[in-house]
C-alpha positions in Angstrom: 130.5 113.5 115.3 128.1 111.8 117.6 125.7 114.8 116.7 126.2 113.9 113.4 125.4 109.9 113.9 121.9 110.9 116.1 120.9 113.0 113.0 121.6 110.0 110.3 120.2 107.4 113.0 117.1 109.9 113.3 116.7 110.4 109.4 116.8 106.8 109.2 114.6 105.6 111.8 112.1 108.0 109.6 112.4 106.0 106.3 112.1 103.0 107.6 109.0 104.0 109.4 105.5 102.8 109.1 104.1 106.3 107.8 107.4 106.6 105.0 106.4 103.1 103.5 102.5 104.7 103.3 103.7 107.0 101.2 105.6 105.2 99.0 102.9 102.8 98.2 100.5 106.0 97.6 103.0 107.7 95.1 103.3 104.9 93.3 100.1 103.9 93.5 98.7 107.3 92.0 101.9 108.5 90.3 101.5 105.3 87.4 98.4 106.7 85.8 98.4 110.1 86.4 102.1 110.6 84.6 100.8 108.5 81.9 97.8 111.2 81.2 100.5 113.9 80.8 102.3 111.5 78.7 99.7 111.0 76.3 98.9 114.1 75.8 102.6 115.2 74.7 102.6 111.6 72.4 105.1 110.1 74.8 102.8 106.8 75.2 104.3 104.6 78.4 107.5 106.7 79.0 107.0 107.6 82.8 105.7 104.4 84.0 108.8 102.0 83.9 110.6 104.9 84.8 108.3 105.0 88.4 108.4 101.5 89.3 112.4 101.4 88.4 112.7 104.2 91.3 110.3 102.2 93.4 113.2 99.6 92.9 116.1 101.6 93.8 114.3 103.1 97.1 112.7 99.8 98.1 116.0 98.1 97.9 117.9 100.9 99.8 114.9 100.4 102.5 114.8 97.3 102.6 118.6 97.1 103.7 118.5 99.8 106.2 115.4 98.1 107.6 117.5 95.2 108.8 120.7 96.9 109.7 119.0 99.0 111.6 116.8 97.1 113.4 118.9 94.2 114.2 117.2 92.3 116.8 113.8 92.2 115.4 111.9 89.4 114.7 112.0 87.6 111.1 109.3 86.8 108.8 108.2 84.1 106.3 107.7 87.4 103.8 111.1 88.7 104.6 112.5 85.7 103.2 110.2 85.8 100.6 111.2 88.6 99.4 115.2 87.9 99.5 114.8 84.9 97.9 112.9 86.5 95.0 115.6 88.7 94.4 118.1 86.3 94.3 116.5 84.1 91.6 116.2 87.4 89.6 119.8 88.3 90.5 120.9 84.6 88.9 118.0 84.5 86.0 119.7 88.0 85.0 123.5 87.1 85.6 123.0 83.5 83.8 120.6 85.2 80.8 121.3 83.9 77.4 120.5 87.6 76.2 122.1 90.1 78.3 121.0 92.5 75.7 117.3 91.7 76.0 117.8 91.5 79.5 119.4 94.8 80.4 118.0 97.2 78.0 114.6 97.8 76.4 111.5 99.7 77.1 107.3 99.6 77.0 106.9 96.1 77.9 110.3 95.2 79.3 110.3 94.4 83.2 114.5 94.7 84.2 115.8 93.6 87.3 115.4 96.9 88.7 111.9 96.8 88.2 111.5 93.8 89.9 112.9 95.0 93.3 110.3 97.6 93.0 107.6 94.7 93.4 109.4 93.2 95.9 109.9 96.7 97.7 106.6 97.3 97.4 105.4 93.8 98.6 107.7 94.8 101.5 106.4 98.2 102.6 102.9 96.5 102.2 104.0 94.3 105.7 104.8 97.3 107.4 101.5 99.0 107.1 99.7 97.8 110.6 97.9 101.4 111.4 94.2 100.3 110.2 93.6 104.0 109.3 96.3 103.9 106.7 95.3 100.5 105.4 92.5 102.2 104.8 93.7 104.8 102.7 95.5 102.8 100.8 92.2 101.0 99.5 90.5 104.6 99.2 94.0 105.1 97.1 92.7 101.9 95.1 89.3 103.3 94.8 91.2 106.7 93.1 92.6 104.8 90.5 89.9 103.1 89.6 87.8 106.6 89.0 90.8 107.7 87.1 91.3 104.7 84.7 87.9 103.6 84.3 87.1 107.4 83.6 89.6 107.3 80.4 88.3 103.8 79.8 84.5 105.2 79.6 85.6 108.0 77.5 87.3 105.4 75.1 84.4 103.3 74.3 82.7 106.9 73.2 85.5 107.2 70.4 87.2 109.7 72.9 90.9 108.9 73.3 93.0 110.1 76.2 96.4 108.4 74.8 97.4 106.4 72.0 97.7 102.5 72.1 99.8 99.8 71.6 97.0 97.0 70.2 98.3 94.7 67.8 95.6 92.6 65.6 92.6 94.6 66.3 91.4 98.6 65.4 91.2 99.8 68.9 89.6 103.3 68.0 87.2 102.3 65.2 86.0 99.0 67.7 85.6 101.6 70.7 87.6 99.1 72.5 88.4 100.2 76.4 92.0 100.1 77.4 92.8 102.8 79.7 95.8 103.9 80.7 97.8 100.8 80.0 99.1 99.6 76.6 96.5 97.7 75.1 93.1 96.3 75.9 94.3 92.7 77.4 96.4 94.3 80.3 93.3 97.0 81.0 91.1 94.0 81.0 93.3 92.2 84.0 93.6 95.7 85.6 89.4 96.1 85.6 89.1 92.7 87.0 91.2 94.1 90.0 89.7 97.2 90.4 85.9 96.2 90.0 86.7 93.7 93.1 87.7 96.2 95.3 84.5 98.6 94.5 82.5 95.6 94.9 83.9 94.4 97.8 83.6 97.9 99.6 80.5 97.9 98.1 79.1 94.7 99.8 80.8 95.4 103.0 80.5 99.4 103.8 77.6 100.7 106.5 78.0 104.0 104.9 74.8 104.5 102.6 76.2 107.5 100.7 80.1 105.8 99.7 77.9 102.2 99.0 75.8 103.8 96.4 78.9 105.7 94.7 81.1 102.5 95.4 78.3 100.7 93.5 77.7 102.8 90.5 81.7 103.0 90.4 81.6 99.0 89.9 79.0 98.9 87.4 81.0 101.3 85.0 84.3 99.6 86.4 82.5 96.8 84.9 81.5 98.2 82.3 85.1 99.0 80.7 85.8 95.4 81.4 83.6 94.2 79.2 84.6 96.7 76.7 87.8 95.9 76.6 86.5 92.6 75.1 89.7 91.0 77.3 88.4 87.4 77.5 90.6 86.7 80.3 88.5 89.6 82.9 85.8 87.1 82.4 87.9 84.3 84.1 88.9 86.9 86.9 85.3 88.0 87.2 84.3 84.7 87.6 86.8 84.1 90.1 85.7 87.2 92.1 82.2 86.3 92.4 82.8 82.5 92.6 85.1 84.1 95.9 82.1 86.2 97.1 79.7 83.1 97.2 82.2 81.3 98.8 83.2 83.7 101.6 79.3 84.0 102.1 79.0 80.0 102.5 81.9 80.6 105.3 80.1 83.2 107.0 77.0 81.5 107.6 79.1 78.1 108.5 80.4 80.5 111.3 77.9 81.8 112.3 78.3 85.4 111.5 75.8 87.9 112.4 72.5 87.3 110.3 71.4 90.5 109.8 74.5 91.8 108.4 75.0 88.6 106.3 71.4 88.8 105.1 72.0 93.0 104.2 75.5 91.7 102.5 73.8 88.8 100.5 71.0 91.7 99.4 73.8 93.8 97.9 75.4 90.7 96.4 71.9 90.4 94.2 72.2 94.1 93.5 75.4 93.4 92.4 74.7 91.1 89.9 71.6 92.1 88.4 73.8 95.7 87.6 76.2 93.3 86.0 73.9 91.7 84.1 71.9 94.9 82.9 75.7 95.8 81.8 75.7 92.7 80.2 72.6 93.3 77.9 73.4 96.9 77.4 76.5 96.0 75.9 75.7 93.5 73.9 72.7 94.8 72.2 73.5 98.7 72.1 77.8 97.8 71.2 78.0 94.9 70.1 80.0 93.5 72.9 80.4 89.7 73.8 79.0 87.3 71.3 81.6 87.7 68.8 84.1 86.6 71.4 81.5 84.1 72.3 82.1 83.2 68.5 85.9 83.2 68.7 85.9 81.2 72.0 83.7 78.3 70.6 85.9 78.1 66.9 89.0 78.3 69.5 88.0 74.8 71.0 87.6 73.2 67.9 90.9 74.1 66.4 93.4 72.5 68.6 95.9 73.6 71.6 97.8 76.0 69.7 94.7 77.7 68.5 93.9 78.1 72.1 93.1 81.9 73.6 94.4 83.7 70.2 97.2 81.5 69.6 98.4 80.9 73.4 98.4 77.5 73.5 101.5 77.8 70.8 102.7 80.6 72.4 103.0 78.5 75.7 104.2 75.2 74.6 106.9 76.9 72.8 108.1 78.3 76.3 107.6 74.5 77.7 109.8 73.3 75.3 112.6 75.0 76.1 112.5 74.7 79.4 113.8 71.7 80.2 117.3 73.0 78.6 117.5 76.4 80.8 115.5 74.9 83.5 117.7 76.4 86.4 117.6 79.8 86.0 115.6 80.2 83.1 116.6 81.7 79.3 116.7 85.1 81.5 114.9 88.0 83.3 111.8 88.4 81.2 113.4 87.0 77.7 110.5 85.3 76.2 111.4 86.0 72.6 114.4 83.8 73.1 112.4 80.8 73.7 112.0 80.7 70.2 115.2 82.2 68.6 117.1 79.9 70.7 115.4 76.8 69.7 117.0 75.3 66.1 113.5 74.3 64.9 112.2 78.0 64.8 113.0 79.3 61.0 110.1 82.5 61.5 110.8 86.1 62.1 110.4 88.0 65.3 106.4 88.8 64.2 106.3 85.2 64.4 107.2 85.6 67.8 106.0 86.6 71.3 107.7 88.6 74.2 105.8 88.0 76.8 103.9 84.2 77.8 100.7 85.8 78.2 100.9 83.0 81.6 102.7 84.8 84.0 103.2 81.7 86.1 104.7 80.1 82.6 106.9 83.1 82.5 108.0 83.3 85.5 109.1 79.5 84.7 110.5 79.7 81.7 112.3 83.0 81.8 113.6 83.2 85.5 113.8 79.1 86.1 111.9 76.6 88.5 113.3 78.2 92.0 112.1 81.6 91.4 108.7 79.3 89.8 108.7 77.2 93.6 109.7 80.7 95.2 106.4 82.5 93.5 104.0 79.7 93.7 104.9 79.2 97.5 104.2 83.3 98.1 100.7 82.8 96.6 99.6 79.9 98.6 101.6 81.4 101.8 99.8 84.6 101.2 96.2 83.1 100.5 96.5 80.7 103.7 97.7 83.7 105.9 94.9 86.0 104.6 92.1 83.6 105.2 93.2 82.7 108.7 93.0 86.6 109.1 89.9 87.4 107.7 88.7 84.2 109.7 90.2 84.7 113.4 90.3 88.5 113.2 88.0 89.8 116.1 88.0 93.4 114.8 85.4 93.3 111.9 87.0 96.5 109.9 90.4 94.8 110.1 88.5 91.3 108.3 86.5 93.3 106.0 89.5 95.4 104.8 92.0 91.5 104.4 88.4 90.9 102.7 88.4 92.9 100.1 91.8 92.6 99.6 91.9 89.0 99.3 89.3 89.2 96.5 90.9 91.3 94.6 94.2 89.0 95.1 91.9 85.7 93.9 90.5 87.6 90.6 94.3 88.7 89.8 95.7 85.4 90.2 93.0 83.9 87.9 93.4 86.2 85.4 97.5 86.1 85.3 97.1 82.9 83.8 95.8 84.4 80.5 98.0 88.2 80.9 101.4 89.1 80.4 102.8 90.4 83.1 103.6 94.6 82.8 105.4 97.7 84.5 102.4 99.3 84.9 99.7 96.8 86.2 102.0 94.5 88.7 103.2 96.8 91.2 99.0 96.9 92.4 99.4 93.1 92.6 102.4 93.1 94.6 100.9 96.0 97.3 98.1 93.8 97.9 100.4 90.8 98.6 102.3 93.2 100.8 98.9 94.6 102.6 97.8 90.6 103.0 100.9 89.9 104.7 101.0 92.7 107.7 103.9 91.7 110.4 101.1 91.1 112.9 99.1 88.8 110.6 101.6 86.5 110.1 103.9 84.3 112.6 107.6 85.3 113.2 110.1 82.3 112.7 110.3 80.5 115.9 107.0 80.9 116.7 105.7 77.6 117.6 108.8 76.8 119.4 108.3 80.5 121.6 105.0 79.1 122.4 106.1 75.5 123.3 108.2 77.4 125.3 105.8 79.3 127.4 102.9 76.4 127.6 105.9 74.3 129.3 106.8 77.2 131.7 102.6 77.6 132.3 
C-alpha cells in the first residue's frame, strides 16, 4: 500500500510540475489552429477548438486542485486568488442564469463554464513557468502560430481559402478579406493585433541578426493580414502597441538604459514603421484597403451612438440597460442574447439581436455581474502594475525583454477587447500571457510586507 501511495504521490508531484504545465500551455497553444486546418478541410468549420480549450478546463481544474493539496505549506498568491475568485463568479453567473439553456449548451461562439476554467487553468500554469528557457519557448510557440495563421490569412487575401467562414454582413471571398483560422474577420483582426506585437517586439529587442530579419518580415505580413481583415478595431490595438513602444522607449532613456542598445532599438522602431507604412500604401492602392472604412468611420460619427462601430453603440446600451436588474450575477454565463429577449420593450427577432457585446469588459458585466466585472478589472490593473515593476527592476535583461514583449502584446489585446467579442479560440492566448506576466517570483506572496517588517525589526 505505501508502495502504492509513493507511486500516486510521484505521478502527482509530476503534473503539477513546472515542465507538465509547459506542455499544457504548448498543446493548447498549437493544438487550436492546427485542428482547425484539418477541420476545414473535412467542412467541419470550428468543431475542435471549443472542444480543446473545454479539456484545457477539465485538466486545469484537476491541477489546479492537486496543486494545493499537495503542496500545502506553500506560499499564496494575489493570482491564486485571482483565479478562485473568477471561478466562483462564473460558478454563481451560471447557477443564477436566466437561461440555463443558452448557458449549458451551444457551440461556435458559445464560451461554457467549462471553458472558462480552461482560461483560468491556463492563466495558472502561466505562474508556474519560472525556467527562462521555457518562457522562451513559449514565445517561440507564439511566434509558430503566427506563421501558421498569418500563412492562411496571406493565402486568403489571394482568393485562396483554407476553411470556410462565419462572416455575417460582408462577402468575405469575393472582398479577399483576411480572417484566418478564426470565425470571421473581426476576431482574426484582434488575434493579428496580438501576434504582430510579439514579432515586433522580438523584433526590436533580439541581438540575433538572422531571427531579427525573419521576425521582421513575419510582422510586416503579420501586419499585413491585419489590415486585410479590414477589422477597425486592430487599428485601436495597433495604435496601442506602438503608442506602448514609444512609451517604454521614453522610460528607458529616463533610466538611463544603455545608449547604444537604446539607440540600435529606436533604429528598428523607424524600420518598423516605415514597413508599416509601405504596407499601408500597398494596400490601399493595389486592394483597395482602408479608405472605405475611413468612409464608414467618418458617416459613423455623424449618425449618433447607436450607429457607433457597425451598430455597437446599440448593441451595448442594450446590455447597460439591463443591467441594473441582473446586476449581481449577471443575466448568465455568456447570455447576451437575453439582454434583449428579457427586456419587455424588445418586439424584434433574434437577427435583431446580438450574442456577443462585442466589449468584452461590457460582457463580462452584463452577462456574469459586477464582482466577476471588479474581479477582471482588478486582474488587469494587478497584472499591468506587476509586469511593469518587472520589466523595470529585473536585473537580468533577457528576463525584462521577454515581460517586454509580453506586456505589449497584453496592452494591444486589452485595447482592442473593447471593440471584440470575446471567443474559444482567441482568449486562451490572452489568458497565457496573463499567466506568463504573473510568474510566482514576479509577484509578492501574501504576507509579504509583514515578513519583511519582520526581518528589518530583527536587523
Amino acid at each position: 500500500m505505501q508502495e502504492i501511495k509513493a507511486k500516486i504521490s510521484d505521478i502527482l508531484e509530476k503534473l503539477t510540475s513546472e515542465t507538465f504545465f509547459y506542455y499544457y500551455i504548448i498543446f493548447v497553444m498549437i493544438s487550436l489552429p492546427v485542428t482547425e486546418i484539418f477541420d476545414g478541410r473535412h467542412s467541419q468549420v470550428f468543431a475542435s477548438q471549443p472542444i480543446i480549450v473545454e479539456m484545457a478546463g477539465f485538466l486545469g481544474g484537476f491541477l489546479f486542485i492537486v496543486h494545493f493539496i499537495k503542496h500545502r505549506h506553500i506560499k499564496y498568491y494575489p493570482s491564486d486568488l485571482f483565479c478562485i475568485l473568477l471561478f466562483v463568479f462564473a460558478l454563481l453567473s451560471a447557477f443564477f442564469t436566466q437561461n440555463y439553456s443558452a448557458t449549458a449548451f451551444g457551440f461556435y461562439f458559445d464560451e461554457w463554464l467549462s471553458h472558462f476554467v480552461g482560461y483560468f487553468g491556463l492563466m495558472f500554469a502561466g505562474t508556474m513557468i519560472h525556467d527562462k528557457q521555457l518562457r522562451k519557448n513559449i514565445l517561440k510557440a507564439f511566434v509558430a502560430v503566427t506563421v501558421i495563421q498569418v500563412t492562411v490569412a496571406t493565402l486568403q487575401t489571394f482568393g485562396i481559402p483554407v476553411i470556410s467562414c462565419y462572416w455575417f454582413g460582408e462577402n468575405t471571398y469575393s472582398n479577399r478579406l483576411a480572417y484566418g483560422l478564426t470565425q470571421n474577420t473581426n476576431f482574426y483582426g484582434g488575434l493579428s493585433v496580438f501576434l504582430f506585437a510579439c514579432t515586433s517586439g522580438i523584433y526590436l529587442f533580439t541581438s540575433n541578426k538572422l531571427i531579427r530579419n525573419i521576425l521582421y518580415t513575419l510582422s510586416m505580413f503579420c501586419f499585413y493580414t491585419l489590415i486585410s481583415s479590414e477589422a477597425r478595431l486592430a487599428w485601436v490595438g495597433t495604435f496601442a502597441v506602438l503608442v506602448f513602444m514609444v512609451v517604454s522607449m521614453i522610460v528607458m532613456r529616463h533610466k538611463g538604459y544603455d545608449k547604444v542598445k537604446l539607440k540600435s532599438i529606436q533604429k528598428r522602431f523607424g524600420i518598423l514603421l516605415a514597413g508599416m507604412t509601405i504596407v499601408i500604401i500597398i494596400c490601399i492602392v493595389f486592394f483597395g484597403r482602408i479608405i472605405s472604412r475611413l468612409n464608414k468611420t467618418s458617416n459613423e460619427l455623424n449618425s449618433g451612438f447607436d450607429g457607433f462601430g457597425s451598430g455597437r453603440g446599440a448593441i451595448w446600451r442594450q446590455g447597460l440597460k439591463m443591467f441594473p436588474k441582473y446586476w449581481a450575477f449577471g443575466i448568465g454565463l455568456d447570455n447576451y442574447r437575453d439582454a434583449y429577449f428579457l427586456d419587455p420593450d424588445f418586439h424584434g427577432t433574434e437577427m435583431d439581436t446580438s450574442g456577443k457585446a462585442n466589449n468584452e469588459y461590457i460582457q463580462y458585466l452584463v452577462t456574469q455581474g459586477i464582482f466577476q466585472f471588479i474581479t477582471y478589472i482588478s486582474l488587469l490593473v494587478y497584472t499591468a502594475k506587476t509586469a511593469v515593476r518587472n520589466v523595470i527592476h529585473n536585473e537580468d535583461n533577457e528576463e525584462r525583454f521577454i515581460n517586454w514583449i509580453l506586456l505589449g502584446m497584453f496592452f494591444g489585446y486589452a485595447a482592442q477587447a473593447f471593440f471584440d467579442c470575446n471567443v474559444v479560440n482567441i482568449l486562451p492566448y490572452f489568458w497565457i500571457t496573463i499567466g506568463m506576466l504573473l510568474t510566482k517570483k514576479g509577484q509578492r506572496h501574501f504576507g509579504y510586507h509583514k515578513m519583511n517588517k519582520a526581518v528589518s525589526e530583527k536587523k
